[in-house]
C-alpha positions as CSV (number, residue, x, y, z in Angstrom):
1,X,0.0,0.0,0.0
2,X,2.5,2.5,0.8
3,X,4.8,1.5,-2.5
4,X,1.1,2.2,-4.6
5,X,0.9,5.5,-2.3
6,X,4.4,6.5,-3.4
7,X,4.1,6.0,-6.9
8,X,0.3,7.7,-7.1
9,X,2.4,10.6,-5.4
10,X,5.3,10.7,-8.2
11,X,2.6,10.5,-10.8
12,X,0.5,13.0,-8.9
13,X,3.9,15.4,-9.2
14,X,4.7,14.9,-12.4
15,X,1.8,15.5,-14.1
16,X,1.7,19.2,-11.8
17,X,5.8,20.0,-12.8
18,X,4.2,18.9,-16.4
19,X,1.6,21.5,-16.1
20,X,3.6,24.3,-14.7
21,X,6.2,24.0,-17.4
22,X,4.1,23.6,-20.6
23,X,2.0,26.5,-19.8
24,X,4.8,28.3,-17.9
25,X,8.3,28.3,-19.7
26,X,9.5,30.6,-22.0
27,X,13.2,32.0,-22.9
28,X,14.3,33.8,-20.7
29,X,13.3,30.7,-17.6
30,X,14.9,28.1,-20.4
31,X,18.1,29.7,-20.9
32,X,18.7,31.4,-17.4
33,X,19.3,27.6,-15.7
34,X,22.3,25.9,-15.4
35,X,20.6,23.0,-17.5
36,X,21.2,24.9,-20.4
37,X,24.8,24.1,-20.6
38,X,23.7,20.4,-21.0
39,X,21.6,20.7,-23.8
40,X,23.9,23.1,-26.1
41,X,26.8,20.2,-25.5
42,X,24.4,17.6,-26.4
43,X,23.0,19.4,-29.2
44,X,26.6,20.2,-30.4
45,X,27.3,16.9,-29.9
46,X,23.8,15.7,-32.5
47,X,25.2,17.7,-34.9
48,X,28.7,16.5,-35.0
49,X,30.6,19.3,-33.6
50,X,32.9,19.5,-30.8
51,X,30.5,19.7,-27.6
52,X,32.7,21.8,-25.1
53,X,33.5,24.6,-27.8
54,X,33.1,27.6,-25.7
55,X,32.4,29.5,-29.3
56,X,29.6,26.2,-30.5
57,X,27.9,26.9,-27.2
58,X,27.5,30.4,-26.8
59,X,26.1,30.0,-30.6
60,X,23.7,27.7,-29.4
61,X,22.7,28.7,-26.5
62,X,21.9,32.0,-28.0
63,X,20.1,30.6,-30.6
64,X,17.9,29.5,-27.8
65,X,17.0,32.9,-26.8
66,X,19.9,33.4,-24.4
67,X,20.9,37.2,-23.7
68,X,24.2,36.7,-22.5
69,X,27.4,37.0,-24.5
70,X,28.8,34.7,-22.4
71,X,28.4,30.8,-22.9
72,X,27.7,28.7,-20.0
73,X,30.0,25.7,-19.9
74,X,29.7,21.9,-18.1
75,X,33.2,21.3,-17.1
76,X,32.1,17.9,-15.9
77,X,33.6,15.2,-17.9
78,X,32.1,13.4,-20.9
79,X,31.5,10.3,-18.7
80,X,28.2,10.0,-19.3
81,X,27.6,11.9,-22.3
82,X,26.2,9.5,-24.2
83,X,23.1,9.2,-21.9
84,X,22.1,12.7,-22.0
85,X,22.3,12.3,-26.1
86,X,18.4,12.5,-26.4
87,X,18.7,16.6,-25.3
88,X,20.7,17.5,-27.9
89,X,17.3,16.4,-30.5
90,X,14.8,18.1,-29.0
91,X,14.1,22.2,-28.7
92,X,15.7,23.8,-25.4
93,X,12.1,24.0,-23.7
94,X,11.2,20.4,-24.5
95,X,14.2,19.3,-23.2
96,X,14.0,21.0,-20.0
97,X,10.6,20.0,-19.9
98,X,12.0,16.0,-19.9
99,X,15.0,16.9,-17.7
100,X,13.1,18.2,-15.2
101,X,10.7,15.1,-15.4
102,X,13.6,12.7,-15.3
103,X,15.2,14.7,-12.1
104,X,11.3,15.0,-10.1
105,X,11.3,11.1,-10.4
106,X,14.9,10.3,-9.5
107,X,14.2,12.0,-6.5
108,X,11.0,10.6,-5.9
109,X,12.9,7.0,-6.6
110,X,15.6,7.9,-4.0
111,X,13.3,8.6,-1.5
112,X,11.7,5.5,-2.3
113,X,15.0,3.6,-1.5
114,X,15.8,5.2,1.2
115,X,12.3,4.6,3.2
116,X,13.0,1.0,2.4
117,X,16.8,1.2,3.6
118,X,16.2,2.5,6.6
119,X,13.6,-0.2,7.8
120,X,10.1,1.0,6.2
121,X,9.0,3.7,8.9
122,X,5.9,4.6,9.3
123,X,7.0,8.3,10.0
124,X,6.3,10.0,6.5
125,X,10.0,11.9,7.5
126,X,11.5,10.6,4.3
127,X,8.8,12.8,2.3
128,X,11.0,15.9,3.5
129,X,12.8,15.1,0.5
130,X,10.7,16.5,-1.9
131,X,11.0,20.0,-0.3
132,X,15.5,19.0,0.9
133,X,16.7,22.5,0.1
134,X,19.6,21.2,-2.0
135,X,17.2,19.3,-4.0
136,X,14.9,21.9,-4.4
137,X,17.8,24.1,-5.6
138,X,18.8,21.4,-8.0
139,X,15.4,21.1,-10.0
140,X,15.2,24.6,-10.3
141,X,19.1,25.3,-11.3
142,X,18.8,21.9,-13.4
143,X,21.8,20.5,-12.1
144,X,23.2,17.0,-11.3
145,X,22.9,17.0,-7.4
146,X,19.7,14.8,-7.7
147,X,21.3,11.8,-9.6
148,X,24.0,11.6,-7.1
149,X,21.6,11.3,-4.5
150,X,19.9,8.4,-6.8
151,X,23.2,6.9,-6.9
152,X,24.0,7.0,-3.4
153,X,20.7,5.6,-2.5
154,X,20.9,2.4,-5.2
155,X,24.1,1.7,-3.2
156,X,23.1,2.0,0.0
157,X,19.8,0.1,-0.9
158,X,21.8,-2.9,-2.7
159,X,25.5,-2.8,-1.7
160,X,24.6,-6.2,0.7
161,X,22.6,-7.7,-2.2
162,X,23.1,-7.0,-5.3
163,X,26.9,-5.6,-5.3
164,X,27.5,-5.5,-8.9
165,X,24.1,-3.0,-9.7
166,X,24.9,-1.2,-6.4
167,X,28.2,-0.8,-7.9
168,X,27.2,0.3,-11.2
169,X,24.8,2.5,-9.9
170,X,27.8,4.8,-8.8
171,X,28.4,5.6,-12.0
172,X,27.1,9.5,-12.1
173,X,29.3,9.9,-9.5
174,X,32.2,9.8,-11.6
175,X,31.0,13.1,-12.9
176,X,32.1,15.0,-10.3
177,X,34.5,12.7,-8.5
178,X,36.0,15.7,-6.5
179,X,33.3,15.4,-3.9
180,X,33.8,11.6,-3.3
181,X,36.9,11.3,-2.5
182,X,37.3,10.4,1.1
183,X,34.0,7.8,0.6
184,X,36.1,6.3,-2.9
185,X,39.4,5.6,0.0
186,X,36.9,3.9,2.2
187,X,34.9,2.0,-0.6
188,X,38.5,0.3,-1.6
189,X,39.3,-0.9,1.8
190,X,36.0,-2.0,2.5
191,X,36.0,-4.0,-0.7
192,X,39.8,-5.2,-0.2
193,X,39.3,-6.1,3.7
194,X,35.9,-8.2,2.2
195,X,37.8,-9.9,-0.6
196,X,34.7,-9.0,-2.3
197,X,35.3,-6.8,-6.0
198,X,31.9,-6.8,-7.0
199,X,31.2,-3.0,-6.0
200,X,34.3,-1.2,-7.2
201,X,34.1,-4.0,-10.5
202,X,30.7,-3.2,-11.4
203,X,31.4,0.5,-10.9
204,X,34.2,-0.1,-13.5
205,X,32.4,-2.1,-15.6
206,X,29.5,0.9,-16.0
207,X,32.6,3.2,-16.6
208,X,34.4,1.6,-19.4
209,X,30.7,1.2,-21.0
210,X,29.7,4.6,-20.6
211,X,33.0,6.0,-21.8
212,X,33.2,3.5,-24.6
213,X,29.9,4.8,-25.9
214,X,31.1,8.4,-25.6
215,X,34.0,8.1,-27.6
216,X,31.9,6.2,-30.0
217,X,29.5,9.6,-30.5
218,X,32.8,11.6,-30.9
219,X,36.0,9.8,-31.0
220,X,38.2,13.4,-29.7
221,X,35.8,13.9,-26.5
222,X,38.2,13.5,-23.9
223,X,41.0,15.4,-25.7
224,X,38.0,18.5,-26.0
225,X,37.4,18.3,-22.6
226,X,41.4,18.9,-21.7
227,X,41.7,21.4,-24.3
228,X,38.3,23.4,-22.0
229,X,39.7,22.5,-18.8
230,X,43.2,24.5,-19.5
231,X,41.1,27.0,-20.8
232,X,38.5,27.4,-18.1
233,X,41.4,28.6,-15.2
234,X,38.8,27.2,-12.8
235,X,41.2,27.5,-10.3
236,X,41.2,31.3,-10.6
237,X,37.5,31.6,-9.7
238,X,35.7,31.7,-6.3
239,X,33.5,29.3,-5.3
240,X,31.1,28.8,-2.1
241,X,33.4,26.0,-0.2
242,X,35.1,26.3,3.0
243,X,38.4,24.8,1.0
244,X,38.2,27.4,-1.8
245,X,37.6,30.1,1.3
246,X,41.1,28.6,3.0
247,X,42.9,29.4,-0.4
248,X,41.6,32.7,-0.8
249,X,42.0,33.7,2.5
250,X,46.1,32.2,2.7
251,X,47.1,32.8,-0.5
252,X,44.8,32.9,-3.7
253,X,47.8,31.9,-6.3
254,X,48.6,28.6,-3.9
255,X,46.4,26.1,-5.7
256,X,47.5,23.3,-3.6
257,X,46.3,25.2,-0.1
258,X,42.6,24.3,-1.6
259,X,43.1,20.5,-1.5
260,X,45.2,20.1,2.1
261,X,41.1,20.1,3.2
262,X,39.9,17.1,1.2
263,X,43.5,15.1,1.6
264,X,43.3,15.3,5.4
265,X,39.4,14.0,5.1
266,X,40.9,10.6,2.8
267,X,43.2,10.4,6.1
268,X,41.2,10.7,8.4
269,X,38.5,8.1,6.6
270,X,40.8,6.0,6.2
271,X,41.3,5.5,10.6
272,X,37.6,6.0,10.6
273,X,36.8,3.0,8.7
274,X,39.6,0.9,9.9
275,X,38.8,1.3,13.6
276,X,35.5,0.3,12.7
277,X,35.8,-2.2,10.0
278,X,34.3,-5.2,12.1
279,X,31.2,-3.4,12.7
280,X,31.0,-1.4,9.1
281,X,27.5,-0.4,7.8
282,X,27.0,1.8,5.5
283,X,23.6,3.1,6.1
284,X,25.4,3.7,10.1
285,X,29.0,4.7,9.9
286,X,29.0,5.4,5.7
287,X,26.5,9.0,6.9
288,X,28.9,10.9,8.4
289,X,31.7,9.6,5.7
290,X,29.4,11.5,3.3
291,X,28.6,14.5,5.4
292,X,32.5,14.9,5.5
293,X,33.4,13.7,1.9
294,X,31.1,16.9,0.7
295,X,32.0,19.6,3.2
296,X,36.0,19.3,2.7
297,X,35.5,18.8,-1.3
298,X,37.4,21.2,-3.1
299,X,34.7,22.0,-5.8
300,X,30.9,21.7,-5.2
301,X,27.7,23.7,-5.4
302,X,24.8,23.9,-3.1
303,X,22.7,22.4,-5.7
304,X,25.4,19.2,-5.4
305,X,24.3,18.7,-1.5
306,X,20.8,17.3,-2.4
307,X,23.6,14.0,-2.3
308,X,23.7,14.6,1.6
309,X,19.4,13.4,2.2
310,X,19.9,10.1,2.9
311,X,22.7,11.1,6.3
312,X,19.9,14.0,6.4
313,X,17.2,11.5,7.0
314,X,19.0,9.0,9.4
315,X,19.7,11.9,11.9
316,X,15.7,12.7,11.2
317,X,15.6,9.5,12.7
318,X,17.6,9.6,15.1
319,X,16.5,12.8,16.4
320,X,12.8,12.3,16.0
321,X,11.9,12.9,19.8
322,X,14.5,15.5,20.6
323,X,12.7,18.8,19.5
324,X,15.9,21.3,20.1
325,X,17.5,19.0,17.4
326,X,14.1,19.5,15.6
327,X,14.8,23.4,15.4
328,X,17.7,23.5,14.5
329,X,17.5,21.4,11.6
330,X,14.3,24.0,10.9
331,X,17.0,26.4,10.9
332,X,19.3,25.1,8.7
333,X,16.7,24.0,6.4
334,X,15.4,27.2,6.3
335,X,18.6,29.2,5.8
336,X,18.9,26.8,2.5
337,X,15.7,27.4,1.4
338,X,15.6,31.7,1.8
339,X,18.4,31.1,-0.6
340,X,16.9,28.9,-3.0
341,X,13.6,31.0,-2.8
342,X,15.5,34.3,-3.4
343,X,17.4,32.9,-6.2
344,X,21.0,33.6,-4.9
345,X,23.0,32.5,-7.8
346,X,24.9,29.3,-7.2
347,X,28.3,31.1,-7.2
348,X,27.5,33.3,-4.3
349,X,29.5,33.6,-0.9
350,X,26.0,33.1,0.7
351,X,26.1,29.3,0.3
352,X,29.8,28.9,2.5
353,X,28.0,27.9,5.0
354,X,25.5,25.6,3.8
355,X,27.6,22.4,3.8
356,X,29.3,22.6,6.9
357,X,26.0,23.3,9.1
358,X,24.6,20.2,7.5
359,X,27.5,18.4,9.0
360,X,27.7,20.1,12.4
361,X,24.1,19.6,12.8
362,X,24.3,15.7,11.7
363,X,27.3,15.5,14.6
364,X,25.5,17.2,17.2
365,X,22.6,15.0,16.4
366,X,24.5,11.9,16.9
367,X,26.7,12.5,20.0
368,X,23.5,13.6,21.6
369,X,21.8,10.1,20.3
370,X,25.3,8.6,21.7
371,X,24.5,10.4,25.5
372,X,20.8,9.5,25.5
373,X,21.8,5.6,25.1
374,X,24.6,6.3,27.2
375,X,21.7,7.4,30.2
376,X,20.0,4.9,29.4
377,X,21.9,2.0,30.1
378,X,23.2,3.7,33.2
379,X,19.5,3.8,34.3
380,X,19.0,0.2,33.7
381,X,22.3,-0.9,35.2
382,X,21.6,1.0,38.7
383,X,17.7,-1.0,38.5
């Protein structure tokens, strides 16, 4: 009954996002999100012609009813290019149309996974997905946040079970691999410790497919993509992450200052796992590997965090009769959301904050968890 209630719900949304955008959409909403610099590579791409061409996109993205005389650029890799092939045949307003309907029910699909992960509960807290700010900020910048959260929810659902999908599933990951570092270090000794390969092997596997099948569409993809990335200086450019802040704030020309963040977080996981590798779960220990993994990332976006729901919802749990923790996850949310509703642009100092609150929060939420058992037993050994 409660599967048949989530899917009359998904249907139920689609059919409004469906609505809103056919009767809502024009130009200036089409080309103003990040999704746009999707479609013009794809559609590139359709037409035979280099798809990160700064000159080819700014063509097409203009010819789309974009003001700007700037193009907007993926700099995410052409792992799974081939997959998003479809956008590149259909109109910019169509295609949104469909990415947005793709993105409502990978989300509706993760929360799916995740209410059967964590043991079926009867709360209804997993529905506070649908209005996650992250996620929220993801469907309306169009952004890849969403399928990460899709994939980390496939493998947490089916890493005990079905290792070679759960590993497979991982594969969107790979587009911005930046933000999974410290989980990737973990993931390897987990899998070497087991003797088990199926994970990390069926993560490959997906890889070698999906890149196959891009370099089949365009043969000179990857060497494209290096000729943007020197191009881009990426590294010159501020963006909202406490390791970016640490370089700008030492010394901006120090590139390396920006990683020290992330590389003590792979440490650190490492001894975090491997004091607790007899007692591993994922869906336990692997939440605050994730919390961590996306606040020291060098590179990330708020819209990216939507990836951080399913740590999110187990400290719902957890903190489901504890209403100071309650608040304060109000406030948090709500900080996230004021930005999302405002439409603070992505890039914006605003958003420093978002990632590590979401982990502070998640640890205060657990240590107090932690102390309440901790009473607990004390009461029941003095009985």
């Amino acid at each position: 009954m409660r599967i048949l209630a989530a899917a009359l719900m998904t249907a139920a949304a689609v059919a409004l996002v469906s609505w809103i955008y056919v009767i809502g959409l024009d130009n200036q909403s089409v080309t103003g999100r990040d999704y746009i610099e999707y479609w013009a590579a794809e559609r590139l791409l359709v037409e035979g012609h280099n798809p990160y061409d700064p000159a080819g996109i700014l063509h097409e993205q203009q010819a789309a009813g974009m003001a700007d005389s700037a193009p907007k650029v993926s700099l995410s890799p052409p792992v799974a290019v081939f997959f998003a092939l479809p956008l590149g045949m259909l109109n910019a307003k169509t295609g949104l149309i469909v990415w947005q309907l793709v993105s409502l029910a990978c989300l509706c699909l993760s929360i799916l996974l995740l209410w059967q992960e964590f043991g079926r509960q009867g709360s209804g807290y997993h529905l506070l997905g649908l209005c996650f700010p992250p996620a929220i900020s993801c469907l309306m910048a169009g952004q890849l946040g969403i399928f990460f959260l899709l994939s980390a929810a496939f493998f947490l659902r089916f890493n005990r079970t079905q290792p070679w999908l759960a590993g497979a599933a991982l594969l969107p990951c790979a587009l911005k691999p930046h933000l999974f570092l410290p989980l990737a270090v973990v993931l390897a000794l987990w899998s070497l410790r087991r003797r088990d390969l199926r994970v990390p092997v069926g993560f490959l596997l997906a890889l070698v497919v999906s890149c196959s099948l891009s370099l089949w569409v365009d043969p000179h993809i990857w060497s494209q993509y290096r000729q943007l990335i020197r191009a881009a200086h990426i590294m010159d450019v501020f963006l909202p992450t406490a390791s970016v802040a640490l370089r700008f704030a030492i010394d901006r020309s120090a590139h390396w200052i920006e990683f020290v963040p992330v590389a003590v977080a792979c440490a650190w996981a490492a001894w975090y796992y491997w004091t607790r590798r007899q007692t591993w779960e994922w869906n336990r220990q692997g939440m605050l590997l994730l919390m961590v993994s996306v606040a020291a990332a060098p590179y990330s976006w708020f819209s990216d965090e939507a990836v951080l729901f399913p740590a999110v919802l187990a400290a719902i749990y957890a903190a489901e009769k504890t209403p100071r923790l309650w608040m304060l996850f109000g406030l948090v949310a709500l900080g996230g959301m004021v930005g999302t509703i405002a439409a603070i642009q992505l890039p914006s100092p605003f958003y420093l904050w978002t990632a590590p609150a979401w982990l502070g929060w998640y640890l205060y939420v657990t240590s107090s968890q932690r102390r309440a058992i901790a009473r607990e037993e004390i009461v029941v050994r003095s009985a």
